[in-house]
N, C-alpha and C positions, 0 to 999 in steps of 0.2 A: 597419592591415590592408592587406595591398597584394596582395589575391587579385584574380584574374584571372576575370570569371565573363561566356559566350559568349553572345548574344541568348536563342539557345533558353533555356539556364536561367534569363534575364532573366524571358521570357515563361511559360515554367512558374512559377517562385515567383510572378510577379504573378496567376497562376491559383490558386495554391494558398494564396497569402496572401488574394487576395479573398474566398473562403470561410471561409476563418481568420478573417477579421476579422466576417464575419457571422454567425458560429454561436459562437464564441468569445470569451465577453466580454471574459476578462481580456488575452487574445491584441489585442486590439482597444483596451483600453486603452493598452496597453503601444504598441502604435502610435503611439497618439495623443499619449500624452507625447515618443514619439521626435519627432514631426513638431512639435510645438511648442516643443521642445526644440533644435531648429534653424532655427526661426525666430529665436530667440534668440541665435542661438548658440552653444549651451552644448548635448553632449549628457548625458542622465544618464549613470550608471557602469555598466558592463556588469554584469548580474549574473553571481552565485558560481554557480560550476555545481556541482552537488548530487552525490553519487555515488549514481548509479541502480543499483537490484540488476540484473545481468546475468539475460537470457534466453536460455538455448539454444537453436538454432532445428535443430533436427534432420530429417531428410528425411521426407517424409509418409508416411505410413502408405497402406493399397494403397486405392485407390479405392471409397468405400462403393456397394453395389450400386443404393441408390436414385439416386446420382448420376450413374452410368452411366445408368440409366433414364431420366433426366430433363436428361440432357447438353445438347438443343439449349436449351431454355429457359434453363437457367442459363448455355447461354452469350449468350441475349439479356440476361440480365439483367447480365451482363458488359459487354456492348457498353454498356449503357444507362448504368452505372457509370463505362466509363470516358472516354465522349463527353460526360456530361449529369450527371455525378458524383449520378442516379439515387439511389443506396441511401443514399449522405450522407443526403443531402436528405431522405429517408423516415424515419430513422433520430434524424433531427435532431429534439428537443422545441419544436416552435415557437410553443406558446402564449405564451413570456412576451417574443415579436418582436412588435413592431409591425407592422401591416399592410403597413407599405410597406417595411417590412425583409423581410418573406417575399415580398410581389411582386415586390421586385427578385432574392431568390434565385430565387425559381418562373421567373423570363423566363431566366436564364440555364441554367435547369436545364430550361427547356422546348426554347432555343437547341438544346444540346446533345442532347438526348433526341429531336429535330423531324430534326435533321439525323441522327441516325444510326437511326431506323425508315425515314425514305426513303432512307438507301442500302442496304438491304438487305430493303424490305420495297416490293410496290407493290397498292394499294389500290382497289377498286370498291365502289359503293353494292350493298349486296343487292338492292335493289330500282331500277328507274329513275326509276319517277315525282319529280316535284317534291315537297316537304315540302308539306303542305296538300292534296294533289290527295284525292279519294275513289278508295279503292283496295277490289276486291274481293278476300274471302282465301277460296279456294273448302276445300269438304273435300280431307283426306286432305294439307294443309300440313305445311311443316317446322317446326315448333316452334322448333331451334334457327336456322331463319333468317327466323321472323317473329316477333314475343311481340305479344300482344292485349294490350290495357290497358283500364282503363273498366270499361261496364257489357258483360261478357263475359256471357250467358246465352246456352243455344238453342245449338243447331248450325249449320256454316257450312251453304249460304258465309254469311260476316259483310260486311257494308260497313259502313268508318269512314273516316276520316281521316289518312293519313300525318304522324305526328308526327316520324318519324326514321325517313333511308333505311335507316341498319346499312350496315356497313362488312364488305367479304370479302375476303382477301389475295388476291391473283391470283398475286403471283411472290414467290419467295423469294430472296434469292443472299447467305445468312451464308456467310461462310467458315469454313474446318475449324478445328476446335480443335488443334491441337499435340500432337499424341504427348507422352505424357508430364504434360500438364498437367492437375493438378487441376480435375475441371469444379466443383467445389460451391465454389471460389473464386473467387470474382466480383471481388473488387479487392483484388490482394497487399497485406501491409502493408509499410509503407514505411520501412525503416531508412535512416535517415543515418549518414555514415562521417564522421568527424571529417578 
């Protein structure tokens, strides 16, 4: 085989094969005999490639109206897919991984998902105080930016203890989705071309 293949797609397939190999067992095996298989020497024989039944990929149908409604989130959950490969990860059964095979997927699926909420998301405690401070919640509160926890009886105000500040977005800067693009598809599927 005497193909020609550029860093960038070096660095893609090393992306796309790392996940392969940890969510994929037999993808993963098959690795692994290649790699010891060259330590030897000797590679195994390429396998027979099977005749797959063809799929037609035909142009999509008009855009369903709940996904118009709900375009910017799905297009967060885009970003999150395809920074932090997100919906894999979600999607993926990973009870029968090992701990430290999901902690290694979860860092790099935290890598990616860390780095792209802060570029396009920026964040404040709801509250200022320190965790632990005593904080008074007087009446007439926001529910959805304080929740009580505990022994909740009586009316405010209440005084407890800050157990967690809560988190409020301050800025936002997603970029626009593309004319034309499917919002309820959060990560194209991927044909390879021979």
């Amino acid at each position: 085989m005497n193909e020609q293949i550029s860093p960038m797609q070096r660095f893609l397939l090393a992306f796309v094969a790392f996940f392969a190999v940890l969510f994929n067992r037999q993808f993963a095996l098959g690795v692994h005999q290649v790699r010891e298989a060259q330590k030897k020497g000797e590679l195994p024989p390429a396998p027979e490639k099977a005749a797959l039944p063809a799929t037609v990929v035909t142009p999509a149908a008009a855009e369903e109206p709940a996904a118009r409604k709900h375009r910017d989130a799905l297009h967060v959950l885009a970003i999150l897919q395809r920074d932090g490969r997100f919906i894999d990860f979600l999607q993926e059964d990973i009870a029968n991984f090992s701990d430290g095979e999901v902690g290694a997927a979860a860092r790099a699926v935290h890598e990616g998902c860390r780095k792209a909420v802060h570029s396009y998301f920026s964040f404040a405690p709801v509250l200022s105080d320190p965790e632990g401070a005593n904080v008074v919640v007087d009446s007439g509160f926001d529910a959805s930016r304080v929740s009580l926890t505990g022994n909740v009886v009586g009316n405010p105000p209440f005084r407890g203890t800050l157990r967690h500040h809560g988190w409020q977005v301050k800025e936002i800067k997603l970029p626009t989705t593309p004319d034309g693009q499917d919002p309820a598809v959060v990560a194209p599927a991927e044909v390879e071309l021979p």
